[in-house]
N, C-alpha and C positions, 0 to 999 in steps of 0.2 A: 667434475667439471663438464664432461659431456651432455649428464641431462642438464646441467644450469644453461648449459649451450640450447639446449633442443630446447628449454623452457623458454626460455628469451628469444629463438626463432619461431618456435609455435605463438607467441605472444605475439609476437611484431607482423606476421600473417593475420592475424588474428583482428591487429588494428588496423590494416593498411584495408583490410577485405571489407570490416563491419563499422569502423567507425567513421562519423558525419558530426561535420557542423551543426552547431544548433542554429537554428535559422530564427531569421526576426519574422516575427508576426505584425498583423493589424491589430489593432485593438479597438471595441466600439459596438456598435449595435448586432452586427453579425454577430461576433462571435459571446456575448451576452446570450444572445439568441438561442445558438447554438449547445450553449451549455444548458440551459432552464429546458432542452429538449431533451436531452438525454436525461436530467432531474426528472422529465415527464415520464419517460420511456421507464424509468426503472422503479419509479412512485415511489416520490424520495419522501411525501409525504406522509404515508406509513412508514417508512425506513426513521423518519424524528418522531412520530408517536408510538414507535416500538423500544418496550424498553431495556432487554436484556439481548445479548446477542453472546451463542455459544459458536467455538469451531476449534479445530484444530489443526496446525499448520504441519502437517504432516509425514512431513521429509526431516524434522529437526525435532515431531514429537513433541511441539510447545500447545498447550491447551489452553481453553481463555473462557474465561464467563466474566462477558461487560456489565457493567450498570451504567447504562446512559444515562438515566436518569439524573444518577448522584457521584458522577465522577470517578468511578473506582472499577477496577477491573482483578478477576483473580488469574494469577498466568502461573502455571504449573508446567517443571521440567524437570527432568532426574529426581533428584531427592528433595526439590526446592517445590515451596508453595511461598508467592508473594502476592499477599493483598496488597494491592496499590490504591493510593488514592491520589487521582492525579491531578487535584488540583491542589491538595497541600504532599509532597511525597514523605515530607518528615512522619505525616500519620499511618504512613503503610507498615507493615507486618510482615516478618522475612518467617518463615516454618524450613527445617531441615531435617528429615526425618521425622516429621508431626511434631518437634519442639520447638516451640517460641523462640529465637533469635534474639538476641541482645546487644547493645555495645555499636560499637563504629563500625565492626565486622559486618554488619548487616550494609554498610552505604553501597559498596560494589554491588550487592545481589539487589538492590532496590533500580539500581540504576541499571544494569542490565535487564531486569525483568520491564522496565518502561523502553529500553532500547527495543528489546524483541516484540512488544505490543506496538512501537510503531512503526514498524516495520511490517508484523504481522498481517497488522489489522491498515494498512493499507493495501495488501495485496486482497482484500475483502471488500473495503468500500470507499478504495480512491473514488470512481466515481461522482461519489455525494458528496465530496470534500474539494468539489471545483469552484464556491466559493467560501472557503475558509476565509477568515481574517488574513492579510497578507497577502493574496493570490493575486497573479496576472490572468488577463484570458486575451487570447488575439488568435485572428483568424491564420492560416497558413495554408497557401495551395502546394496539392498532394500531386506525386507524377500520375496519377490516375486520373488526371481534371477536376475528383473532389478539391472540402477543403477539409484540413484536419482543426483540431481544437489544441492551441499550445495553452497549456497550465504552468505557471511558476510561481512558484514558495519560495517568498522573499526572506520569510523566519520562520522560525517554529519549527517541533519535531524535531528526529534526530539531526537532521541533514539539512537545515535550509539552503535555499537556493537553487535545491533542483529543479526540473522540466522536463515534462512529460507534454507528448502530441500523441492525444485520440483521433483514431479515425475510428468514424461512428455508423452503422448500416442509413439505409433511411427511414429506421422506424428511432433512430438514437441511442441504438445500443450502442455498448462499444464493441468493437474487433480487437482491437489491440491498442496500443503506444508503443512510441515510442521514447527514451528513458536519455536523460542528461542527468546524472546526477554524480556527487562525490564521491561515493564508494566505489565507483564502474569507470574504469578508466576509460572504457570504449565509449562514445559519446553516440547516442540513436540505435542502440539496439533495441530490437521489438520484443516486444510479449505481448499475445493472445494475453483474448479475458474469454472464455470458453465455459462449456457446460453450465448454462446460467439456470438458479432455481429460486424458486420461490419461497419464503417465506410464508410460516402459516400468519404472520399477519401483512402479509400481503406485497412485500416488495423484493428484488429480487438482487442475487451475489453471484457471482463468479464461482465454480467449484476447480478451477484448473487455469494454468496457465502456461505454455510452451514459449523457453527462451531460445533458441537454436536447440540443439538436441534433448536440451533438459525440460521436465514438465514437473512444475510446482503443484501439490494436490493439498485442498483446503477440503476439511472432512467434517464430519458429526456439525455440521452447521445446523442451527437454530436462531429462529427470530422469534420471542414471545413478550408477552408483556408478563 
């Protein structure tokens, strides 16, 4: 009963210190703007004529080799290999221990393995996915006199509905967001987009990101065709 006690006061410290309102935004030609710059900044134009993208999410040990191309992604973790295909999932392929998978047994690990891909692989290339199908964009002034970039996912993916606010240098990187969404009951907590590198075809990810104490490391990244 005493750590349930300290858990529920380190919690409640926890929300009273970091969490904030999600704020309303403008919506319109700024912040239009706004995004198609940091698109520019990060050359999201090679980022859609690149076709495989490797990395690994490295705290949890899940690996990934995309095919943008043709929908399908392979994500490896303990003893699991699941070829996805993520525009039909019924065609994906569950491996455990290098054997083919059979039966209804395999639904959970299909569906976890596209959980952890978008999840993953948004911590990769939110970014470039500031005009998905679905998205809001509206501008929002920052207590530093910039403005920030609010994004919201009305569908799609694990989580719709979330919202994230970029603040972005002046050449359009990003610095960080800050993060609304359902899994995180503290509402505007930040994360850095840090250590950013290049792909050898030519555009650039995130390799780290720091939430308060914690730092998420995204490894063995590759961009090839």
């Amino acid at each position: 009963m005493g750590i349930l006690l300290l858990a529920i006061i380190g919690f409640g410290v926890l929300y009273a210190v970091y969490n904030r309102a999600l704020p309303n935004g403008k919506a319109g030609p700024e912040a239009e703007a706004m995004a198609q710059k940091m698109l520019k900044a990060l050359n999201y134009d090679d980022y859609i004529a690149t076709r495989y993208l490797e990395w690994t999410f490295a705290g949890r040990d899940h690996r990934y080799v995309w095919d943008t191309s043709n929908g399908k992604v392979t994500v490896r973790w303990d003893d699991y290999r699941v070829d996805v295909d993520l525009i039909n999932k019924d065609y994906s392929r569950v491996f455990q221990k290098g054997e083919l998978q059979y039966g209804t047994s395999r639904v959970p690990i299909i569906e976890k393995a596209i959980s952890f891909f978008n999840n993953d692989s948004f911590w990769l290339v939110a970014p470039f996915k500031v005009f998905d199908q679905a998205t809001k964009r509206s501008i929002v002034p920052l207590a530093d006199g910039s403005n920030g970039l609010l994004v919201t996912y009305t569908r799609g993916g694990t989580t719709p509905g979330d919202s994230y606010l970029w603040k972005l240098d002046a050449r359009g990187f990003p610095l960080s967001f800050q993060m609304w969404t359902k899994i995180i009951p503290v509402g505007g907590l930040t994360a850095s987009w840090d250590d950013w590198q290049m792909m050898e075809t030519g555009f650039y990810v995130p390799t780290s990101h720091k939430i308060g104490p914690f730092t998420l490391k995204l490894t063995n990244i590759r961009g090839y065709d």
